[in-house]
C-alpha positions in Angstrom: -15.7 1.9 -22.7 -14.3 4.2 -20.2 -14.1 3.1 -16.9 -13.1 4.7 -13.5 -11.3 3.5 -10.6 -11.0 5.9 -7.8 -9.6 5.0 -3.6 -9.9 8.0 -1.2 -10.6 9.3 2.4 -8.1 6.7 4.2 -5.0 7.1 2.8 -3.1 7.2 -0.5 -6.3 8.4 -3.0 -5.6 8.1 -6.0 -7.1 7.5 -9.6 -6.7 5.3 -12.8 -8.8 5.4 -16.1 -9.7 2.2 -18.1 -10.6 2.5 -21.5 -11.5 -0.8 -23.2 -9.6 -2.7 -20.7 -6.2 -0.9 -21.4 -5.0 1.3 -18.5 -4.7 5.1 -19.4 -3.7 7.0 -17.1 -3.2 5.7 -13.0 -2.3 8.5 -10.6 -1.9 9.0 -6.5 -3.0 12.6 -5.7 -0.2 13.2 -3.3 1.7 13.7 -6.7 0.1 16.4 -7.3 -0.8 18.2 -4.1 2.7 17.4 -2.4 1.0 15.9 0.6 2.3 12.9 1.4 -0.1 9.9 2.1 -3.1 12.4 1.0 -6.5 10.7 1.5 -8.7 13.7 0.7 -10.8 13.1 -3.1 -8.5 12.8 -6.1 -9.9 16.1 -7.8 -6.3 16.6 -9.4 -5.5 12.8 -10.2 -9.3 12.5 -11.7 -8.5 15.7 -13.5 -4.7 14.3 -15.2 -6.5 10.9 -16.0 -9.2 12.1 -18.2 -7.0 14.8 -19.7 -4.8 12.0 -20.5 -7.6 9.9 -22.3 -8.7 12.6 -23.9 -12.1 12.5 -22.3 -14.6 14.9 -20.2 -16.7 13.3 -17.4 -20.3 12.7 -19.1 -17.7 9.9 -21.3 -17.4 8.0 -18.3 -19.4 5.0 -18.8 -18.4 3.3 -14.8 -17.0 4.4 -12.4 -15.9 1.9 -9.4 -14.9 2.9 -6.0 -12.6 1.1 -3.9 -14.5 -0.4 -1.4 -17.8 -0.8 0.3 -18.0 2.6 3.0 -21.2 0.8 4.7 -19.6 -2.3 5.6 -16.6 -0.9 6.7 -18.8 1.8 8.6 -20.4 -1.0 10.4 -16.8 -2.6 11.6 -15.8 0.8 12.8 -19.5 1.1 14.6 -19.4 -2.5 16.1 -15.3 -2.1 17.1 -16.4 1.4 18.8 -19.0 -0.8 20.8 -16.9 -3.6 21.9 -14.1 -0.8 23.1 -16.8 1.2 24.9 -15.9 3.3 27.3 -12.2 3.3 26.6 -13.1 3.7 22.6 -15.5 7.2 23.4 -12.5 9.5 22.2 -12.8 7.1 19.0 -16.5 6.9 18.4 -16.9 11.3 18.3 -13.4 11.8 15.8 -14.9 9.1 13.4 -18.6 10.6 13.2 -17.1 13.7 12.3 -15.3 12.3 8.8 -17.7 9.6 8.7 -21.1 11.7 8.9 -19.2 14.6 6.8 -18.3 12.8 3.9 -16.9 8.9 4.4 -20.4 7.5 4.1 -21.6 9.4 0.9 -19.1 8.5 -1.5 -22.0 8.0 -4.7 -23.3 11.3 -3.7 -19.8 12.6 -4.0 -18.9 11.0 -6.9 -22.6 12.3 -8.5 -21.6 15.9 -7.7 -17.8 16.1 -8.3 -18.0 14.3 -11.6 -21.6 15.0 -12.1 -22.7 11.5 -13.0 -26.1 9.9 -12.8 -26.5 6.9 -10.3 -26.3 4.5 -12.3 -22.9 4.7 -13.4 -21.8 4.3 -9.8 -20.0 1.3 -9.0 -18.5 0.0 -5.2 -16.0 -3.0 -5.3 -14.7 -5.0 -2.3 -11.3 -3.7 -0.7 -9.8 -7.0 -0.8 -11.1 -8.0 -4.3 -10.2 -4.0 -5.5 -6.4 -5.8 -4.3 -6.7 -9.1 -5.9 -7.4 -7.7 -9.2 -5.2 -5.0 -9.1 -2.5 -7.5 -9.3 -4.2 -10.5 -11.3 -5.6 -8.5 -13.4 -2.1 -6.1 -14.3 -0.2 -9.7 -14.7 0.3 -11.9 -17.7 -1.1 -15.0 -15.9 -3.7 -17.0 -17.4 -4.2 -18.6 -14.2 -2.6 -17.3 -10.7 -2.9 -18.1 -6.6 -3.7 -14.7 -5.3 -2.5 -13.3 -1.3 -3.8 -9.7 -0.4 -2.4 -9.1 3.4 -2.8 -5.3 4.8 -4.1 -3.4 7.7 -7.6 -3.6 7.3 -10.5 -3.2 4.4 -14.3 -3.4 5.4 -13.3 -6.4 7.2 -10.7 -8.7 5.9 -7.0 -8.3 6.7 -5.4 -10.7 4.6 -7.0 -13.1 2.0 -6.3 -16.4 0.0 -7.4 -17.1 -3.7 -7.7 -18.1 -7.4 -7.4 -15.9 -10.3 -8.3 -17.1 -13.9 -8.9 -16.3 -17.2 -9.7 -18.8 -19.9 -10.6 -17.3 -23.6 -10.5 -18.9 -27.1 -11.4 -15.9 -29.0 -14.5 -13.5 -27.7 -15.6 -16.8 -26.0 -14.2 -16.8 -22.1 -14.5 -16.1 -18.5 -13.0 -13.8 -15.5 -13.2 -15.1 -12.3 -11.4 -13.9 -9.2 -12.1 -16.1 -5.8 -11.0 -15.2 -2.8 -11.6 -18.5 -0.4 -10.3 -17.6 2.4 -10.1 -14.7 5.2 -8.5 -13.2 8.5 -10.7 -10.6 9.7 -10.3 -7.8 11.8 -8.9 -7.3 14.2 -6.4 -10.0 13.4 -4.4 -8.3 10.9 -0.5 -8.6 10.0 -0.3 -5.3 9.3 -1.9 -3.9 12.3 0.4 -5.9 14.3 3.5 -4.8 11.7 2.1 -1.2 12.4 2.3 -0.9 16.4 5.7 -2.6 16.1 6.2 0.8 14.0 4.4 3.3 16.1 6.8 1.3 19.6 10.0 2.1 17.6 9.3 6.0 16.8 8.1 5.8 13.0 5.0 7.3 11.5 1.8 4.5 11.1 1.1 3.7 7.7 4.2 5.9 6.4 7.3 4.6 8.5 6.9 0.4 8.2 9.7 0.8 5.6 11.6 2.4 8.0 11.4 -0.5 10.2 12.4 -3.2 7.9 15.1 -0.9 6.9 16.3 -0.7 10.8 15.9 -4.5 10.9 19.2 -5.5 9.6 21.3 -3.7 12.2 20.0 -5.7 14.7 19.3 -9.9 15.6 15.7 -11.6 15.8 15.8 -11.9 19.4 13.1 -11.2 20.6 11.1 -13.4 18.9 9.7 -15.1 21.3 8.1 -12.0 23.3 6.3 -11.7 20.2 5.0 -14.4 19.9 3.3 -13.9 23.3 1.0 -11.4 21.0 0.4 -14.2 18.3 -0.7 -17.5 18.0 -0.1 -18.8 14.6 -1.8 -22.0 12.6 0.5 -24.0 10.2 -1.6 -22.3 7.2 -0.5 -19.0 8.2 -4.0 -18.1 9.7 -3.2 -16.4 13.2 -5.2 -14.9 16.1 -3.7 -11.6 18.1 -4.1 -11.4 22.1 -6.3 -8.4 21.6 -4.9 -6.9 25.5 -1.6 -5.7 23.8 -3.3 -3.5 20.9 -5.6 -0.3 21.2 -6.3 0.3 17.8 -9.4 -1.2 17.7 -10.7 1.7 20.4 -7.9 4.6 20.3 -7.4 6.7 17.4 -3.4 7.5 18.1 -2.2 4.8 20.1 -1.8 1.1 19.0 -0.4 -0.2 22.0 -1.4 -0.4 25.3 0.7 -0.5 28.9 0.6 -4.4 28.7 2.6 -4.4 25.4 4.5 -1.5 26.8 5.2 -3.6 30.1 6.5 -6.5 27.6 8.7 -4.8 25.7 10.0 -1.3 27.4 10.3 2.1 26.9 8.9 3.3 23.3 11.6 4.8 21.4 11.8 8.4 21.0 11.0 9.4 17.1 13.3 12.7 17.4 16.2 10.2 18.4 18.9 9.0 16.2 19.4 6.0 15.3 22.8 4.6 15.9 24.1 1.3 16.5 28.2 -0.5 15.9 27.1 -1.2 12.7 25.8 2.5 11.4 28.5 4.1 12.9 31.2 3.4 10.4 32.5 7.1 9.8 34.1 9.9 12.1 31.2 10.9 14.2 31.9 15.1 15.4 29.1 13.8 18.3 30.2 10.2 18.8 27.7 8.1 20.2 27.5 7.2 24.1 27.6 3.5 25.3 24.3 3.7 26.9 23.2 4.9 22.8 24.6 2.6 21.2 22.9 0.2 24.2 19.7 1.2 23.5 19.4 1.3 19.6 20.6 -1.9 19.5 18.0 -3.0 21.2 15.5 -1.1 18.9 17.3 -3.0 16.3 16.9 -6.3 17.5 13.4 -5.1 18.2 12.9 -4.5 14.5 14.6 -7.9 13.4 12.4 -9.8 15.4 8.8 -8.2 13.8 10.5 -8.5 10.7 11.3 -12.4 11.2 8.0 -13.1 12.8 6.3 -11.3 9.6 8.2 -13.3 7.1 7.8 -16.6 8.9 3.6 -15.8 8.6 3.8 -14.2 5.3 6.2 -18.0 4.6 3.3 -20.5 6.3 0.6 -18.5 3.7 2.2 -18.7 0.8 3.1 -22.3 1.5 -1.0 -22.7 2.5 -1.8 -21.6 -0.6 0.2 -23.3 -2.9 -0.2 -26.8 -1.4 -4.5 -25.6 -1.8 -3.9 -24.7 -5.7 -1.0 -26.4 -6.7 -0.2 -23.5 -8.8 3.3 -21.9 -9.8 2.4 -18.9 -10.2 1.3 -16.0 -6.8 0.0 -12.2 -7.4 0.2 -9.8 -4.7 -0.9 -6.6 -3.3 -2.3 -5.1 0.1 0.2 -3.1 2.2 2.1 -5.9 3.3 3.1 -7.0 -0.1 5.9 -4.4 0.0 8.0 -6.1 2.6 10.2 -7.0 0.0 12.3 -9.2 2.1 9.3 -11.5 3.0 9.0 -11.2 -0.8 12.2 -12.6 -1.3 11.8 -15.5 0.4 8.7 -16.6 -0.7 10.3 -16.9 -4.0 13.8 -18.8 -2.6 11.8 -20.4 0.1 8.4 -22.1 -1.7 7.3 -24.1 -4.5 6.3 -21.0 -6.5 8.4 -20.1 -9.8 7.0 -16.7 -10.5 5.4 -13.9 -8.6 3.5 -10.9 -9.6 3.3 -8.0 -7.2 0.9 -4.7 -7.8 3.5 -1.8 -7.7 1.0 0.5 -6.0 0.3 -2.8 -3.8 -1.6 -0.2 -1.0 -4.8 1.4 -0.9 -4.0 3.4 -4.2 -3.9 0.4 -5.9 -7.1 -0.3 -5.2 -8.6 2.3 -8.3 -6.7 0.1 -10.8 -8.2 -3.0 -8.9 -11.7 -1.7 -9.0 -11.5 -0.9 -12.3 -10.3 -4.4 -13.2 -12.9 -6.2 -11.4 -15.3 -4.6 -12.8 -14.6 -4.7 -17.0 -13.6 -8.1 -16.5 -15.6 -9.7 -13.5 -18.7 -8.0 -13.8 -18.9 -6.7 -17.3 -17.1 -10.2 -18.5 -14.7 -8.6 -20.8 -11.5 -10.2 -22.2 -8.4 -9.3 -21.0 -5.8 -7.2 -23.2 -3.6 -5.7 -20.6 -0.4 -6.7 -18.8 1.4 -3.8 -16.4 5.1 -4.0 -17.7 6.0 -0.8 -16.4 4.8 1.5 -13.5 5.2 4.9 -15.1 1.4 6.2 -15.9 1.8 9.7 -14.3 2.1 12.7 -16.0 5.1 14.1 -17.8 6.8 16.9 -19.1 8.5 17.8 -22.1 12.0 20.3 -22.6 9.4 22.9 -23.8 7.4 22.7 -21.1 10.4 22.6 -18.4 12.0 25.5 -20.5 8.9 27.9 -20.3 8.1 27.4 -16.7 11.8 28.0 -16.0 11.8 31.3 -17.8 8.1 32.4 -16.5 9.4 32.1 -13.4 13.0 33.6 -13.5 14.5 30.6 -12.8 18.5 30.3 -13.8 19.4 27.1 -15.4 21.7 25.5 -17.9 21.2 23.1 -21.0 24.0 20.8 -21.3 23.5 18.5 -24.2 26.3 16.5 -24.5 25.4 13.8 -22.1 29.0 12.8 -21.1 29.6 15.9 -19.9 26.3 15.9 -17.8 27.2 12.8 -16.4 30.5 13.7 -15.6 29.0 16.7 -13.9 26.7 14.6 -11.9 29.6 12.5 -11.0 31.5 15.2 -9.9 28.7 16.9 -7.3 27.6 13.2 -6.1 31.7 12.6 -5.2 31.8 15.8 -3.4 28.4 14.8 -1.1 25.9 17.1 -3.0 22.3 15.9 -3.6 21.3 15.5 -7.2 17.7 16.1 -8.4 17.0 13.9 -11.4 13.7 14.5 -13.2 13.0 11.9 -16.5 9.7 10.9 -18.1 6.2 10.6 -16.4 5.8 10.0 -13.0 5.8 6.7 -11.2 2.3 4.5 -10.2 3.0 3.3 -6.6 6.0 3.0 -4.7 
């Protein structure tokens, strides 16, 4: 049985094939169109997958999209009338991707792929999550946290994944118990905290909990003027510092502004005592060094508040299950420094975390849930590596090389490669290194 999974027209689209529960072939289609974050349909990551199984699209038996468009259609609709006037601007961008194509994924799917109907499938964006890392792990049985911006309407959830079989006799079942919904999300909250300190939303959060350790959680407390936070890790946002739920390119409004000063300006550098540890041609001033560090500290405080949440769930859901064992995905699950202390911090032994743990991990997810949920099928398949992409061979490298006149050298004795390598990465060059197929996720 061949099987599907596709995630598109948010961000990260990508594709992954099932075939009788083993995964293929799992691509991201900014792979293959070298645009970062692309959202638009997965033509070219639909195309490698079923290349890669060796199949043409009437083999496909299912195929399973990410999420439910309607549902989140109607949080964008009822947001848009909450927000009204301010959320006008809003309301006419999303009609014109919503009306154009957002809302008519099957009919999409029916002409790009030219299936019937019938074979089209819609999973749950926080289930498509769940299983994409309960079902990738070798657990038998698993406590499950999905934390991201935003699906139809759930922000983060709370679960149970299990899987009992004695031979073709078993069951699937993936629960997900319990819910914040929009718009109380982490990540939204992680996300203006990116946008204030000059880094791209939904592309730059690494950024800032790479900025984070230059600076001291200081500012803790300001933030949690924003949040008010349970004991389980369930929180409520005060909704008059955020403007994403009715502006399209701002997050934050003045009152957050007010709070917490002066944005900082993207094009700036980023200097601070600690990042300055070489001879600078353009030393940095006092007032520089001034302000970054206060960016800094910035940064180690949303990072700290994030962990202590991320903490207070994790703790929540193990004293609900009882279990050892936690799989993660959603957006959020790639703060691996919350990560980190979930592991050193709580009673959980192991933890599994989708590699593609964003919206492109979703098509794996979907997939998932739906050969072993829906159809009931037995599981077979444990993710032990992230490379599912495609790959090219010497012969292939060789011939493009030469097709297009491009110089280039064979060196096969590897110590003398290496010692080449060594040699340019001691002098400050750059080094290139292509090996094997390309990588699922981050």
């Amino acid at each position: 049985m061949n099987i599907l999974g596709i995630s598109c027209f948010y961000h990260d689209a990508a594709c992954a094939l099932i075939k009788d529960g083993m995964l293929i072939a799992a691509a991201e289609e900014e792979r293959f169109s070298r645009i970062k974050h692309d959202s638009d349909f997965p033509k070219n990551a639909i195309n490698f997958c079923l290349k890669k199984g060796k199949i043409m699209p009437q083999d496909i038996d299912a195929c399973v999209f990410y999420e439910k468009p309607f549902l989140k259609f109607e949080r964008l609709l009822l947001s848009i009338l909450y927000g009204y006037p301010c959320s006008l601007k809003l309301f006419q961008e999303a009609m014109k991707t919503w009306l154009s194509k957002k809302l008519w994924i099957k009919n999409i799917l029916q002409e790009k792929l030219g299936l019937p109907e019938s074979k089209i499938y819609f999973s749950e964006h926080h289930l498509s999550h769940a299983a994409s890392a309960f079902f990738c792990s070798p657990y038998e049985e698993a406590a499950i946290l999905t934390v991201d911006g935003v699906g139809e309407w759930t922000s983060a959830s709370l679960g149970i994944g299990k899987s009992y079989w004695n031979g073709s006799h078993g069951k699937n079942s993936l629960d997900l118990e319990n819910e914040i919904r929009f718009p109380h999300s982490l990540g939204m909250l992680y996300s203006a905290f990116t946008a204030f300190l000059g880094f791209e939303v939904n592309e730059g959060e690494y950024k800032m909990m790479g900025m984070s350790p230059y600076g001291e959680p200081k500012y803790m407390e300001k933030i949690y003027k924003l949040i008010h936070i349970n004991e389980d890790g369930s929180f409520v946002l005060d909704m008059t510092y955020f403007s994403y739920t009715y502006h399209s390119e701002k997050t934050f409004t003045d009152k957050f502004t007010k709070l917490f000063g002066k944005p900082r300006n993207p094009k700036a550098r980023f200097v601070t005592d600690k990042t300055s540890l070489f001879d600078d041609p353009n030393p940095p001033t006092e007032e520089e060094l001034k302000i970054n560090q206060y960016y800094a500290d910035i940064a180690a405080s949303i990072q700290k508040v994030t962990e202590e949440i991320i903490l207070k769930m994790a703790k929540y859901l193990h004293k609900k299950t009882g279990l050892k064992k936690l799989c993660m995905a959603g957006g959020v699950a790639l703060n691996s420094v919350a990560n980190y202390r979930i592991l050193k911090e709580t009673p959980f032994e192991e933890i599994y975390i989708q590699p593609a743990a964003g919206d492109s991990g979703g098509a794996i997810g979907a997939a998932l849930y739906f050969y072993h949920v829906i159809l009931g099928k037995p599981r077979a398949f444990v993710m032990k590596h992230a490379f599912w992409g495609e790959e090219h061979g010497e012969n292939s490298i060789h011939e493009f090389l030469n097709k297009e006149g491009i110089k280039y050298e064979t060196i096969e004795d590897d110590e003398k490669l290496f010692e080449r390598i060594i040699d340019r990465l001691m002098k400050g060059n750059v080094i290139g290194w292509y090996q094997g197929a390309f990588e699922w996720g981050t």
